[in-house]
RORONU-7269 format. One record per residue (C-alpha): residue number from 1; residue in one letter; x, y, z. Coordinates in steps of 0.001 Angstrom, whole numbers, plus 500000, padded with zeros to 6 digits. Example, Ala and Ser with C-alpha at 12.3 -4.5 7.8 and 13.67 -1.06 7.14 Angstrom:
<sites>
> nr|rest|xx|yy|zz
> 1|a|512300|495500|507800
> 2|s|513670|498940|507140
</sites>
This chain:
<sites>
> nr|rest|xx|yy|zz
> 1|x|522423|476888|485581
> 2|x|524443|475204|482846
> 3|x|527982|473952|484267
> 4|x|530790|476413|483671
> 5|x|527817|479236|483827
> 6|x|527733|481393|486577
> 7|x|525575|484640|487517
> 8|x|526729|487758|487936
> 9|x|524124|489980|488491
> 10|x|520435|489167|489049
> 11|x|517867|491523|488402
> 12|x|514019|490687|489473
> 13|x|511436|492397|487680
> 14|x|509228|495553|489577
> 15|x|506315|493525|489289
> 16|x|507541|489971|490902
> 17|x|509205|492408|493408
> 18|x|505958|493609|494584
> 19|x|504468|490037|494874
> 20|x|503300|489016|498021
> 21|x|506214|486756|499345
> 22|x|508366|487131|496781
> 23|x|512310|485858|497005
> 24|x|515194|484351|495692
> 25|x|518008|482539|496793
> 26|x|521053|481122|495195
> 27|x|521558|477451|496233
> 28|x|524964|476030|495719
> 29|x|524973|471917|494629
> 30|x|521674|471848|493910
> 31|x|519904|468370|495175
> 32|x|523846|467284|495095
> 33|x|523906|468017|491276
> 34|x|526910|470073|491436
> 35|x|525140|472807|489462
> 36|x|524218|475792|490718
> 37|x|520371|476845|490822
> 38|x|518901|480357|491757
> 39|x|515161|479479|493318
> 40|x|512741|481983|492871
> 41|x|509765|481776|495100
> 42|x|506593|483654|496058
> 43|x|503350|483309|498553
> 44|x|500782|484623|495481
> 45|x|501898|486791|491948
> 46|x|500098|489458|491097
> 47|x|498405|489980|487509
> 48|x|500196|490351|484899
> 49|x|503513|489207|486283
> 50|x|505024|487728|482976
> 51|x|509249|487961|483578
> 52|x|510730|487212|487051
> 53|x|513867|488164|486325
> 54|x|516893|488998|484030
> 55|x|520074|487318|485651
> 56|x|523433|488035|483536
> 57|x|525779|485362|483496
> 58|x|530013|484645|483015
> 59|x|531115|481793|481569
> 60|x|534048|480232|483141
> 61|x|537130|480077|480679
> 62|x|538040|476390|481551
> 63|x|534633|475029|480520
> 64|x|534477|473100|477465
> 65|x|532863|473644|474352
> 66|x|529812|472210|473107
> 67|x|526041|472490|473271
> 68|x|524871|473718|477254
> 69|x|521215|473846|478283
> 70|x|519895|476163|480381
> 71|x|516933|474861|482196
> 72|x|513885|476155|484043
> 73|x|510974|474408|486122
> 74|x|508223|476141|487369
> 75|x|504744|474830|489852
> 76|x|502383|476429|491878
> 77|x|500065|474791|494940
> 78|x|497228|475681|493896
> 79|x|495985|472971|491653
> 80|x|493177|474894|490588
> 81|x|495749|476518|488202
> 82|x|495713|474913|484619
> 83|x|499304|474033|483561
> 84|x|499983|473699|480015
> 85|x|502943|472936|478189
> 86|x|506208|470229|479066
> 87|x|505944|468475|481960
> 88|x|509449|467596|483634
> 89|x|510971|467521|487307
> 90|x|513652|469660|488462
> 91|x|516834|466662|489734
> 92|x|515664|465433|493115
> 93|x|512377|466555|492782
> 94|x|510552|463990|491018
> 95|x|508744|462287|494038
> 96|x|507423|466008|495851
> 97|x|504013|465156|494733
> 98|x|504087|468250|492713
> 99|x|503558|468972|488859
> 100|x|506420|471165|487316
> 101|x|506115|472496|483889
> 102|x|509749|473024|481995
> 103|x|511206|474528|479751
> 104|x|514682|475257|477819
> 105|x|517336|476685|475942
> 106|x|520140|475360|474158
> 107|x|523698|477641|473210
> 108|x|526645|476579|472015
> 109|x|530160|477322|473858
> 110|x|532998|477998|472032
> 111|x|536612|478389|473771
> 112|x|538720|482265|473230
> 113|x|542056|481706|472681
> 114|x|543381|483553|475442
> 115|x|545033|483225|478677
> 116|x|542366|484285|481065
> 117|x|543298|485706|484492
> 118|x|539831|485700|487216
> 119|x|539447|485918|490587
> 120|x|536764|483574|492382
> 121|x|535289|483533|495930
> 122|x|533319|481047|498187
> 123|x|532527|479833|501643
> 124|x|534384|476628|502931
> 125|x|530869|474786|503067
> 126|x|530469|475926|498878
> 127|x|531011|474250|496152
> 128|x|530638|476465|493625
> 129|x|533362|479756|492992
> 130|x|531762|482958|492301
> 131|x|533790|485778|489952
> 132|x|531615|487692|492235
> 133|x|530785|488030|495558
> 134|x|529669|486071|498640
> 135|x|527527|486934|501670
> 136|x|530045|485945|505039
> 137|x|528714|485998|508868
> 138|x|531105|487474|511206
> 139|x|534586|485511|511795
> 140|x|533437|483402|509551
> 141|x|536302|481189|506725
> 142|x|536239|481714|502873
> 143|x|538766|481759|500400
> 144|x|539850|483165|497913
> 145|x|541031|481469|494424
> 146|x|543401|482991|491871
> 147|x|543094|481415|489018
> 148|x|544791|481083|484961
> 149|x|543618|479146|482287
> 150|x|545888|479335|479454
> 151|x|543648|478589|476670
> 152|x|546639|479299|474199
> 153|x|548601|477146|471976
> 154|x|551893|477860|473545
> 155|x|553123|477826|477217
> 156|x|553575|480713|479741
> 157|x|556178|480913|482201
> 158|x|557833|483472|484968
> 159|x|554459|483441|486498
> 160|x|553782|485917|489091
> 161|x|550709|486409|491231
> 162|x|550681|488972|493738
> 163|x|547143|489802|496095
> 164|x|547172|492260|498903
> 165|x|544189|492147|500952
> 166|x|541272|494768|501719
> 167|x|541301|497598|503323
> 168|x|539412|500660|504410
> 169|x|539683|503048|501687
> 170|x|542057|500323|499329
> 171|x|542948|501070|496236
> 172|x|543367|498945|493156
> 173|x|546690|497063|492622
> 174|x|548149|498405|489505
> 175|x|547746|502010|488037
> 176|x|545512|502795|485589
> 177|x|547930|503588|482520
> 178|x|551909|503005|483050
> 179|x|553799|505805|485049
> 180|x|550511|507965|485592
> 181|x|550081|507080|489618
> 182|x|546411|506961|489212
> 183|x|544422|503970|491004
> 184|x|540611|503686|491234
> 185|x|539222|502726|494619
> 186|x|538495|499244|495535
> 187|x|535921|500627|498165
> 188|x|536182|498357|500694
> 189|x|534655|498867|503993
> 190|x|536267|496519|506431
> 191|x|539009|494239|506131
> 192|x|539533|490475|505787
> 193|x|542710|488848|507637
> 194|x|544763|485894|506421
> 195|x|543681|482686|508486
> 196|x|546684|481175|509311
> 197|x|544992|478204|511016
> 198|x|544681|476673|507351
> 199|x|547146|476446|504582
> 200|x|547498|477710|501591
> 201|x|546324|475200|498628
> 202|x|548995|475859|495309
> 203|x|550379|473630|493191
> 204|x|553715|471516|492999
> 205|x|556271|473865|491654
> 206|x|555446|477038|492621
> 207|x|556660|479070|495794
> 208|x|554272|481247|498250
> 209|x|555759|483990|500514
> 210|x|554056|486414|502431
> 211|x|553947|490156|503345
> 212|x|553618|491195|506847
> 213|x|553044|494515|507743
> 214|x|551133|496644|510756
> 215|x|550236|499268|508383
> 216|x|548457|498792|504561
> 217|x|550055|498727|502180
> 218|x|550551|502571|500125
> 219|x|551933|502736|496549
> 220|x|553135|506079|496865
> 221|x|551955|506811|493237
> 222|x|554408|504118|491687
> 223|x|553878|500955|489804
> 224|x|552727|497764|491148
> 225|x|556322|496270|490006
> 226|x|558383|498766|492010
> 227|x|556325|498447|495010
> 228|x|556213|494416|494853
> 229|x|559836|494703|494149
> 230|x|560507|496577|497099
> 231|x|558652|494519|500021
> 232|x|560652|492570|502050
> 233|x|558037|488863|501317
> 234|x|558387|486267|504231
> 235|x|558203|482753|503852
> 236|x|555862|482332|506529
> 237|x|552909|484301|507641
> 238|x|552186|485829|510613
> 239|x|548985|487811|512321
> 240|x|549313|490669|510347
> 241|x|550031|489532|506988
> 242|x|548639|491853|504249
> 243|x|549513|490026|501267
> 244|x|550650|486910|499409
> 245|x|552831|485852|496087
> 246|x|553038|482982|494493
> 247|x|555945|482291|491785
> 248|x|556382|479856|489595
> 249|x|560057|478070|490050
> 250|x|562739|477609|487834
> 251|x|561571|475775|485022
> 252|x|557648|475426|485691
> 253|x|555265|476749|482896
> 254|x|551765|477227|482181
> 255|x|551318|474657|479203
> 256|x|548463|474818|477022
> 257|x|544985|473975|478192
> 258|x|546086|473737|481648
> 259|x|544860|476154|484454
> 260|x|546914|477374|488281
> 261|x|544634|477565|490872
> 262|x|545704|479107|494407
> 263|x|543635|478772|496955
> 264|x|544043|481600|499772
> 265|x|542124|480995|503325
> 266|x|540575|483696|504996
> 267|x|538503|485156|507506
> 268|x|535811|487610|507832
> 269|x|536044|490400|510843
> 270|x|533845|490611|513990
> 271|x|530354|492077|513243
> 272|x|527977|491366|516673
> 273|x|526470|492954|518900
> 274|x|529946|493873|520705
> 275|x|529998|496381|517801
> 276|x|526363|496795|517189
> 277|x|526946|494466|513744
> 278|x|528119|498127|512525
> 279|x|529749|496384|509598
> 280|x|526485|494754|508719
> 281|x|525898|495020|504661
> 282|x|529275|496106|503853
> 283|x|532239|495094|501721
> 284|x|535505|494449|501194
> 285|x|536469|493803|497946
> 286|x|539717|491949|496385
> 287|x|541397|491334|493046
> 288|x|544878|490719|492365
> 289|x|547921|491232|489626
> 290|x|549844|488449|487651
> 291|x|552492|488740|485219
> 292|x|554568|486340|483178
> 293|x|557025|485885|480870
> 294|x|554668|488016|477725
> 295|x|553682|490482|480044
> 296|x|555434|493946|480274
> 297|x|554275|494445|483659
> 298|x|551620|493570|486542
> 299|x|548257|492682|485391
> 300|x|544615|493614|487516
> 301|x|541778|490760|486516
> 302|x|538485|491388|488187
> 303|x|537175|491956|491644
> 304|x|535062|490005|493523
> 305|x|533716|490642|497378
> 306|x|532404|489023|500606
> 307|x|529594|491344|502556
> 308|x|529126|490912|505837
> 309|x|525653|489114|506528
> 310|x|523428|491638|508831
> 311|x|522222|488972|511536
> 312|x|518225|487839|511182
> 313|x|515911|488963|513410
> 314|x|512019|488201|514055
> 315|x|509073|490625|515171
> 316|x|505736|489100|515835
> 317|x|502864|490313|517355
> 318|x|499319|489431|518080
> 319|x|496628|490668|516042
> 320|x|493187|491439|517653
> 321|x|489393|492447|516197
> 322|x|486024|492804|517806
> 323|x|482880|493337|516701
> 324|x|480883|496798|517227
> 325|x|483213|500270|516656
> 326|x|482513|500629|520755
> 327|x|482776|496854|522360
> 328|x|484001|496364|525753
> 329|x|487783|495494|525907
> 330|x|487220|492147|527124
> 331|x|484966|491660|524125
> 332|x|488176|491593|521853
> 333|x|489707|488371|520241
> 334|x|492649|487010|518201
> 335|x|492031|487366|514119
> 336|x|492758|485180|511730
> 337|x|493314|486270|507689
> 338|x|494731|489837|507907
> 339|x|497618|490555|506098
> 340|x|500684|492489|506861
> 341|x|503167|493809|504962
> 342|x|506986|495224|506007
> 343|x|509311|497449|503946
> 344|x|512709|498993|504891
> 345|x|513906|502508|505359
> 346|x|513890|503032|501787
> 347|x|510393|501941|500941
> 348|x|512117|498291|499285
> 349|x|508990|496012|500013
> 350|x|510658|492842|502393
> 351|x|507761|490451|503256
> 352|x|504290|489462|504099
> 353|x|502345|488061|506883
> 354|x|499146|486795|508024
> 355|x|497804|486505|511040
> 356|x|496960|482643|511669
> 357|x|494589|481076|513685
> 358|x|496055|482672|517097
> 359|x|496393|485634|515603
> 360|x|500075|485714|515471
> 361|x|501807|487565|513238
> 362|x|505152|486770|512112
> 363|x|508088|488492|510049
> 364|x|510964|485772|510053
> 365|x|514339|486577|508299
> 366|x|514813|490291|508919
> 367|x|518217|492079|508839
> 368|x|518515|494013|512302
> 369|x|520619|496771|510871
> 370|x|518007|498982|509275
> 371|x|514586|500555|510060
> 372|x|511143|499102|509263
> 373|x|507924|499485|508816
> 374|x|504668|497452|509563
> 375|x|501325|498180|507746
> 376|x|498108|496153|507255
> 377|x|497490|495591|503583
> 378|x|494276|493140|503978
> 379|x|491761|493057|506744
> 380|x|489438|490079|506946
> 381|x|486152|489927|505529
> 382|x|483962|492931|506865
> 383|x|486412|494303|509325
> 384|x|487720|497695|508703
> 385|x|491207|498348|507150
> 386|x|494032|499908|509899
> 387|x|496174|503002|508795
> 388|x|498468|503311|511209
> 389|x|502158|501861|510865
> 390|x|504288|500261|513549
> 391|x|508152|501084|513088
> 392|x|511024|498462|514332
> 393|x|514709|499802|514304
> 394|x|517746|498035|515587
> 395|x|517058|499772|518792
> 396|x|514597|497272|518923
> 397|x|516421|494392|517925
> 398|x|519338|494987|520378
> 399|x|517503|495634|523081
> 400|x|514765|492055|522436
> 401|x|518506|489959|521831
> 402|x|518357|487031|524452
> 403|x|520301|483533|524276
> 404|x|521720|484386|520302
> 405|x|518375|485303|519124
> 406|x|516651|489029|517919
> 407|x|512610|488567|518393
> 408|x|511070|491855|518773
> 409|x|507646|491127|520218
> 410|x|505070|494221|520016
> 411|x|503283|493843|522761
> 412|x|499360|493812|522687
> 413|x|498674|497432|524020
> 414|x|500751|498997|520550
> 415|x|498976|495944|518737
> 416|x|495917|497264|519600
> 417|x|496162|500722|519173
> 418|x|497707|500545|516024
> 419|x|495886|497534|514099
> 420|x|493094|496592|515747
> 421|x|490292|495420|513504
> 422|x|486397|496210|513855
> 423|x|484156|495017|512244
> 424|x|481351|497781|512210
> 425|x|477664|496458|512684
> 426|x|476082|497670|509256
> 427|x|472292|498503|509292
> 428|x|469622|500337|507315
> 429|x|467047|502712|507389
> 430|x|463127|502279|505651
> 431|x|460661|504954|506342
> 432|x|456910|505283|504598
> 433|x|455409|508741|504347
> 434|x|451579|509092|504812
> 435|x|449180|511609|505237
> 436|x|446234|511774|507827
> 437|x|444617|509296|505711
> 438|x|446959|506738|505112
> 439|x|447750|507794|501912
> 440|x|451418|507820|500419
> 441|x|453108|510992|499628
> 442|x|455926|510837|497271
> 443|x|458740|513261|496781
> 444|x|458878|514061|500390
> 445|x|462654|515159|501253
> 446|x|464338|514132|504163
> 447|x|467724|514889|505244
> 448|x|469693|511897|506998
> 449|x|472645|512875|509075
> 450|x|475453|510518|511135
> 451|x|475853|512341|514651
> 452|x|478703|510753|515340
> 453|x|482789|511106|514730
> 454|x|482887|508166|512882
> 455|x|479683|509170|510376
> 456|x|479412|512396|510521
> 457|x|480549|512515|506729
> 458|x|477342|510572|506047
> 459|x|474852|513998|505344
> 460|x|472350|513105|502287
> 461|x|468755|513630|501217
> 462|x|466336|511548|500220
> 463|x|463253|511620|498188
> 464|x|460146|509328|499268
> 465|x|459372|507051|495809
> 466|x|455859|506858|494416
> 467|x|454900|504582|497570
> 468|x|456075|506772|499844
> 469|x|458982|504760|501035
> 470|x|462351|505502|501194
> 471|x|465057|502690|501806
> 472|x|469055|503393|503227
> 473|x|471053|500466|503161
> 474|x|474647|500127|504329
> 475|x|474946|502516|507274
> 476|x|477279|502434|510089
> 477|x|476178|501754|513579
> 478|x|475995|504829|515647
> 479|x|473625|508070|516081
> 480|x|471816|509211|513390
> 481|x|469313|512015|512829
> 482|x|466704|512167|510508
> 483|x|464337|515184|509426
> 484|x|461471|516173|507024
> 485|x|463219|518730|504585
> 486|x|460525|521703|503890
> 487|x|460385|525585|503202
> 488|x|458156|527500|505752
> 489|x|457449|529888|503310
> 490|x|455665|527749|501029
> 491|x|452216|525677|500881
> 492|x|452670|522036|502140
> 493|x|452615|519495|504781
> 494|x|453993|520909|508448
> 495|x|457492|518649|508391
> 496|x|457313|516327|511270
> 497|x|460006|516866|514359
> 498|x|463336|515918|513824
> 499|x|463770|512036|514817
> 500|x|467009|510295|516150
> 501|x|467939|506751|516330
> 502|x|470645|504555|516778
> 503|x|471501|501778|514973
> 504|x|473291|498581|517270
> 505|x|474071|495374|516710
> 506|x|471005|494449|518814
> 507|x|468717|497253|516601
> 508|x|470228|497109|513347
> 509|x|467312|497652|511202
> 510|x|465494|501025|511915
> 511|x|461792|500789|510549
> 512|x|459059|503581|510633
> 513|x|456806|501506|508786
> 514|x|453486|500271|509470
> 515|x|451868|501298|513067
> 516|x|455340|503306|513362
> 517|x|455354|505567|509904
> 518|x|455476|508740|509603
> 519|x|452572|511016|509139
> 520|x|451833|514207|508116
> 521|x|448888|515450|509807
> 522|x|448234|519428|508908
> 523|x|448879|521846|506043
> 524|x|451320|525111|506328
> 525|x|448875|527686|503581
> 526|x|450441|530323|502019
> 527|x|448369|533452|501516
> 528|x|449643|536473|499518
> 529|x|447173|539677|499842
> 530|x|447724|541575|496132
> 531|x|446568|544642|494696
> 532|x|444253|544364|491650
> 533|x|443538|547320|488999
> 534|x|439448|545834|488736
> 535|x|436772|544255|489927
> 536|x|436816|541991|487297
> 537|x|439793|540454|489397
> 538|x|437616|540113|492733
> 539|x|434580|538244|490996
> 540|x|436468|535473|488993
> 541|x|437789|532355|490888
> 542|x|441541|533368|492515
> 543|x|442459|530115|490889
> 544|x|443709|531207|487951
> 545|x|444971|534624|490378
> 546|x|449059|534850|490146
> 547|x|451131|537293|492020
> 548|x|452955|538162|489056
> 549|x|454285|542048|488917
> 550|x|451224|542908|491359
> 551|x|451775|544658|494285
> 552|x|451746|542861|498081
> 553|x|450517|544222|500597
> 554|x|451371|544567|504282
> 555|x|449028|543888|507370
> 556|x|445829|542360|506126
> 557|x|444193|539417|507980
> 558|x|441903|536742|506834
> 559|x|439620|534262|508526
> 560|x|439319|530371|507378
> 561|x|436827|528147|507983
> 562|x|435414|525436|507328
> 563|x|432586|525292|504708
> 564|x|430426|522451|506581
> 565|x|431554|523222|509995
> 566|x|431435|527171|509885
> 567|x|432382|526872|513530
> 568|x|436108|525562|512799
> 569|x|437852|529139|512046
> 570|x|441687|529989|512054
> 571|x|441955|534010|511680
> 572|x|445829|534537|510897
> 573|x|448242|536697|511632
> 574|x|448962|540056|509522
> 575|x|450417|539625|506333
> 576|x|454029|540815|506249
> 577|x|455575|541932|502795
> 578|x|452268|540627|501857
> 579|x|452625|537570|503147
> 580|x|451268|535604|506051
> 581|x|451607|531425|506198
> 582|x|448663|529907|508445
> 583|x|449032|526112|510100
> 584|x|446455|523776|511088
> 585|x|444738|522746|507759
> 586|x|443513|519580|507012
> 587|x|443217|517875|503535
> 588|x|440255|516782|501244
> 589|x|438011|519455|503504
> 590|x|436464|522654|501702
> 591|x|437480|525944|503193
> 592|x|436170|529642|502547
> 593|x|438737|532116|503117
> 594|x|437601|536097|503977
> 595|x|439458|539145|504832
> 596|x|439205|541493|508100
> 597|x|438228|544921|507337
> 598|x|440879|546877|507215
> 599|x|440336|550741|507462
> 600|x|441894|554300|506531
> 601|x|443755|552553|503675
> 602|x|443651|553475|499602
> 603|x|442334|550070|498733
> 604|x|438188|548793|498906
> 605|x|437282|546064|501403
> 606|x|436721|542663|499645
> 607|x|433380|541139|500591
> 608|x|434206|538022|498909
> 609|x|434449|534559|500726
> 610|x|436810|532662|498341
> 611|x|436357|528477|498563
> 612|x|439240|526458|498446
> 613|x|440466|522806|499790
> 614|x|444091|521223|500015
> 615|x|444553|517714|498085
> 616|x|446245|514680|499772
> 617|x|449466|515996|498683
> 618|x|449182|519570|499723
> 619|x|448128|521021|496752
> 620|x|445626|523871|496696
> 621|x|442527|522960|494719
> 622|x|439348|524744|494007
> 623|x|436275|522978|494863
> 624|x|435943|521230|491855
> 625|x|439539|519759|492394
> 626|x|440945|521945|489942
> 627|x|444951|522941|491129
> 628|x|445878|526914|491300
> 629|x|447998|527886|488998
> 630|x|450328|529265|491804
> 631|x|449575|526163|495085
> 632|x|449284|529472|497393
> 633|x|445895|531904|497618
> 634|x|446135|535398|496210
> 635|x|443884|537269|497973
> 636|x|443257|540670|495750
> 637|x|442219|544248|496206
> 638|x|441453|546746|494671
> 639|x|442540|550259|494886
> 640|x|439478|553088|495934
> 641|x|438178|555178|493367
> 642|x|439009|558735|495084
> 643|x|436543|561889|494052
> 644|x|438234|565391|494324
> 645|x|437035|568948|492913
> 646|x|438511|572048|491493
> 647|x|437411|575320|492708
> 648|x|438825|578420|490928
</sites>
């Protein structure tokens, strides 16, 4: 930052927020510079991160005018990054071994003519004052500065500077308007006591006294000037002093272009573990009033605060994986590469961490007032992603707290439970589909199906290709079980038995290939028995025969054998709704097909032996390998002419 330049408020962008790592910190006397630099850092950004931050500034009234630069460096460690643009160090960096691109931008200062009034804060160890706020460990010294610059052409004197200290539930100095009573809360959470073992640093010339008091102090709805008027102000302080003023003496003024600076040392409260660091994140905030001789009464500047630091804390844990879903325990081992992530209460992201070579995982910096949460955001190559959280409180932290330091340390049984890695043996399936003579059939169906918890979402079919092949790739280890997909009610190869197999990291690759494929050795035949209007119907070839709007009928049986080997018969069962299926066929072998007489019934007995033959794919063929226009028989019938008289 620019001397005289200070920030206010800094605001990081959503998106460098969310970056893995990302931080800032405000470093006072930067590489003994005296300027003060805000250092933004970050493990990796994500894309598209183009703004890190907006920070709003004050400039201090005493600097002078002129040209000020505001500059900003910026490298990465990666060298595999291509840096374009200026190339210029950051003061005190120029021998890191690192390349910093740089940029700037130039403004010009110019002074107000005004008597400025602020109010500044900082640690003893500081350099810099802040018009806003400072973060203070418990007990520990700061002070506070109240400060005028008269940037006017003519003097001020009768200067009066009063400042009473926080206070639960304090209340600004002066009232918001004259004689309404009304004063806007200061808000502070805790208070700050004077620390009388250092002295107060003001100027030659001007007088301090203090007010000591048990109690805070309370306006009682008047102005600041009766109240100040009416404390009884001590020339020395004492344990419970509450506030301070500083006068100017007889004769002493403010001239132009000069500045007062008071100095006021103080001390934070007690925030351990005596009081569970209950006052950890809070504030106490401070301003004070000043009046002089052009002033019709007391005069508020701005507030600044000191929060009390929460104490840092550490978790760590060890992060385990092993290989297989259902490895032995003693099979398990420390991972390296998986990433962590921890967020607060609120869901405000905090940190990253991987798991290095031991597979320790470590969260360093953590505030032990609040409630967090642990969650793996990266698993190493091939191992499975965890979904479980581990939550740390300050439960946690208090009860871990040995020799002055908070390390929670999950122990291995929650690490395990919660986050350990597998990574899953991954296999495949390849099948070929013959028939009895070795030849391919394609668009076979089978159903695969995961039989256990962890695949039983895994519940697909597949088709056999124009080889006769199907091939799975990618699937779990565990129980599977694989079956032939077919309808019993239809003409077709007899599906083979439902097969199971496992798939291990010793028998990854499941094959029924080869001497091991799967064959199809008979034919399910579908026979329909149908009602025809003439005989037309039972001479021509039942090829060409459909079931279409004819009648079925029930309880007919036929006898099938073989055309070369008349001794090879199957007689089947009676049709049913006109239907009857019949197992045990073979392919590429001519078959004649005849029907059981069948008496007391309306329809004629059909002599005819019908020839037939099923094709290496289950399709019903005549004998001259023509297909049926329905692949089923249709065995017809035809109704009995019936001869009646008349007699009158």
């Amino acid at each position: 930052m620019p001397k005289g330049v200070v920030p206010i408020e800094i605001i990081p962008t959503d998106k460098f927020k969310s970056s893995m790592g990302a931080k800032y910190e405000i470093v006072d006397n930067y590489n003994n510079t005296g300027r003060l630099a805000i250092v933004f850092t970050a493990d990796a950004l994500g894309k598209g991160v183009f703004d890190i931050a907006t920070i709003k500034t004050m400039v201090d009234p005493d600097t002078e005018e002129g040209n000020v630069k505001n500059e900003v460096f910026v490298t990465f460690e990666s060298q595999v990054i291509e840096k374009i643009g200026t190339f210029k160090s950051p003061p005190g960096e120029e021998n890191n071994g690192n390349e910093w691109l740089y940029d700037e931008v130039e403004f010009r200062l110019i002074k107000v003519k005004e008597l400025f009034a602020r109010k500044y804060i900082k640690k003893i160890t500081d350099l810099s004052w802040l018009p806003t706020g400072i973060i203070t460990e418990s007990e520990e010294a700061f002070d506070y500065r109240l400060s005028l610059i008269n940037n006017l052409e003519t003097p001020r004197s009768n200067i009066d500077l009063v400042d009473f200290f926080p206070y639960v539930g304090d209340v600004s100095i002066q009232e918001e308007n004259i004689g309404n009573g009304v004063r806007p809360p200061r808000e502070s959470q805790f208070e700050n006591t004077f620390d009388s073992d250092r002295w107060v640093i003001v100027p030659e010339g001007y007088t301090v006294r203090y007010w000591n008091s048990d109690t805070p102090i309370d306006y009682q709805g008047k102005s600041a000037d009766s109240v100040i008027a009416s404390l009884t102000w001590s020339d020395t302080p004492a344990e419970n002093t509450r506030g301070i003023r500083i006068t100017a003496n007889e004769g002493i003024e403010l001239k132009p272009n000069e500045r007062l600076d008071v100095e006021i040392p103080m001390k934070a409260p007690v925030n351990d573990i005596t009081n569970d660091f209950e006052l950890s994140g809070k504030r106490a905030y401070n301003t004070y009033v000043r009046k002089d001789n052009a002033t019709i009464r007391f005069l508020e500047p701005n507030r600044v605060y000191n929060e009390l630091a929460s104490p840092m804390g550490v978790i760590e844990f060890t992060k385990w994986g092993q290989d297989e879903l259902h490895a032995p325990v003693e099979n398990q081992f420390k991972l390296e590469g998986a990433v962590f992530k921890i967020q607060d209460e609120k869901g405000n992201f905090i940190g990253n961490a991987t798991s290095d070579e031991n597979g320790l995982v470590k969260f360093d910096n953590i505030p032990i007032n609040g409630t967090y949460t642990i969650k793996e955001v990266k698993a190493p190559d091939g191992y499975t992603l965890t979904n479980k959280e581990i939550t740390v409180d300050y439960e946690d932290f208090k009860a871990a707290y040995k020799d002055g330091e908070f390390k929670v340390v999950i122990n291995d049984s929650d690490s395990v439970e919660n986050f350990l890695n597998v990574k899953p043996v991954f296999g495949s399936l390849e099948l070929e589909k013959v028939n009895s003579a070795n030849e391919s059939l394609q668009y076979i169906r089978f159903n695969l199906k995961g039989l256990d918890e962890w695949n039983k979402e895994i519940n697909k079919d597949y088709l056999t290709n124009i080889q006769g092949k199907i091939s799975v790739t990618n699937l779990i280890e565990g129980r599977y079980q694989l079956t032939e997909v077919g309808n019993p009610n239809d003409t077709g190869f007899i599906p083979v038995a439902p097969i199971e197999f496992e798939i291990t990291k010793e028998n990854p690759n499941i094959k029924f290939t080869e001497d091991n494929r799967i064959v199809n050795e008979e034919i399910r035949l579908l026979i329909n028995k149908i009602a025809v209007g003439n005989d037309f119907d039972l001479e021509q070839s039942i090829r060409d025969l459909t079931d279409f709007g004819r009648k079925k009928l029930s309880g007919y049986q036929f006898i099938i054998s073989e055309k070369d080997n008349t001794e090879v018969t199957i007689t089947t069962n009676p049709t049913v709704n006109g239907s009857v299926t019949v197992e045990g066929l073979k392919i590429n072998t001519i078959y004649q097909i005849t029907e059981i007489r069948k008496d007391g019934t309306i329809y004629s007995h059909n002599e005819n032996a019908y020839e037939f033959q099923i094709s290496s794919t289950g399709k019903v063929l005549d004998i001259n390998g023509e297909p049926f226009k329905q692949n089923l028989i249709n065995f017809p019938n035809k109704e009995k002419e019936i001869q009646g008289k008349v007699t009158v």
